[in-house]
N, C-alpha and C positions, 0 to 999 in steps of 0.2 A: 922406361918409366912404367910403372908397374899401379892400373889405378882398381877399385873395387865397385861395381855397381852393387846395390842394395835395393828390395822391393818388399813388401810385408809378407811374400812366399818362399823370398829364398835371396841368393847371392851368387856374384860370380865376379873373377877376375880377368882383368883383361890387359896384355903389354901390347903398351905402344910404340911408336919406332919416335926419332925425331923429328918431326916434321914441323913449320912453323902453323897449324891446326893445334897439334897437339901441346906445342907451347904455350898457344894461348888461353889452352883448357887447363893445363895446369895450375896457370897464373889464377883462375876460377872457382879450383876446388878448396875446400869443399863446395859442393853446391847440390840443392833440393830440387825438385823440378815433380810435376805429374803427369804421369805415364800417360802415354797414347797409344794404341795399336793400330797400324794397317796391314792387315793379310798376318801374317808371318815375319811381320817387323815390330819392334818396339821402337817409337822415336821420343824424345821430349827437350823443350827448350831448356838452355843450358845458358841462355842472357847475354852470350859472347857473340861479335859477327864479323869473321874473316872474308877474304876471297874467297875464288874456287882456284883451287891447285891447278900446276898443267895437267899432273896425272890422274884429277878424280875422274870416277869411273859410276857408270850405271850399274853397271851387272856384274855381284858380287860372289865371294862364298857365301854359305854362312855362317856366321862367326864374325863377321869382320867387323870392325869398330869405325862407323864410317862419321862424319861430318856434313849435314844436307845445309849448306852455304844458301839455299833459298829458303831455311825455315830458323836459321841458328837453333838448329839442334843436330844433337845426335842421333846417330839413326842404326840400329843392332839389328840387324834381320838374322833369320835361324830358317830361313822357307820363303814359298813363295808369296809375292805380294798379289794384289787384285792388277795387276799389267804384268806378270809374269809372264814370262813364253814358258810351257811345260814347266820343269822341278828348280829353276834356275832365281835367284834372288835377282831380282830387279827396283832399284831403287826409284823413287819419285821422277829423281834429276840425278845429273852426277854428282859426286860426291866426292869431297877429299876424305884419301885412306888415313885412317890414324895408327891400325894395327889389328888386332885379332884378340877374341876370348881365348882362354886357359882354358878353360873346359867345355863340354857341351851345349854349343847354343839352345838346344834346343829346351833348357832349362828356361829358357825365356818364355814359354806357350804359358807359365805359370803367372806374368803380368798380366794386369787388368790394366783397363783404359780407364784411369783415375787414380790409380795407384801413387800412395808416393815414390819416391825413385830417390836415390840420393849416389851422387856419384864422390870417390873421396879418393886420394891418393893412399897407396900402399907403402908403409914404411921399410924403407929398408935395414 
């Protein structure tokens, strides 16, 4: 599943694996939401609230399209956050994996924290 984030600076895609996180977020989209920033993460609510996986994980790439199960939202890091150790992405809490950006995270330093955000599935 292949979905598109959107922000008033720019876009990017991101494929997800199947996991039941990312079922649920499909059953969601489209959906609007505004932007948040911590450190080198973009997160924002997404109105959906699963468990936490066995496998979610703190400490990510970046790029990676995570799920923070204590905020129902998603959470995009590109860098490090404010509880980082050194250059390593570390999230809030763990987080179920959904999948990875298409291209350059680091296209994300271009959100502001108020932005709209809008997440939407990728036709195929």
């Amino acid at each position: 599943m292949q979905i598109r984030i959107s922000w008033p600076a720019g876009h990017l895609t991101a494929t997800l694996e199947d996991t039941p996180t990312a079922q649920a977020l499909h059953k969601a989209l489209p959906l609007s939401a505004t932007a948040n920033t911590w450190g080198e993460e973009v997160y924002f609510d997404t109105g959906i609230s699963v468990e936490r996986e066995d496998d979610a994980q703190q400490v990510v790439e970046p790029g990676t399209v995570a799920f923070w199960t204590d905020g129902d939202a998603l959470a995009l890091p590109y860098g490090p956050t404010p509880i980082s150790r050194g250059d390593e992405c570390r999230l809030a809490s763990p987080c179920n994996l959904l999948g990875a950006l298409d291209d350059d995270p680091r296209k994300l330093a271009t959100v502001r924290s108020g932005d709209p955000i809008r997440v939407e599935l990728v036709a195929d």
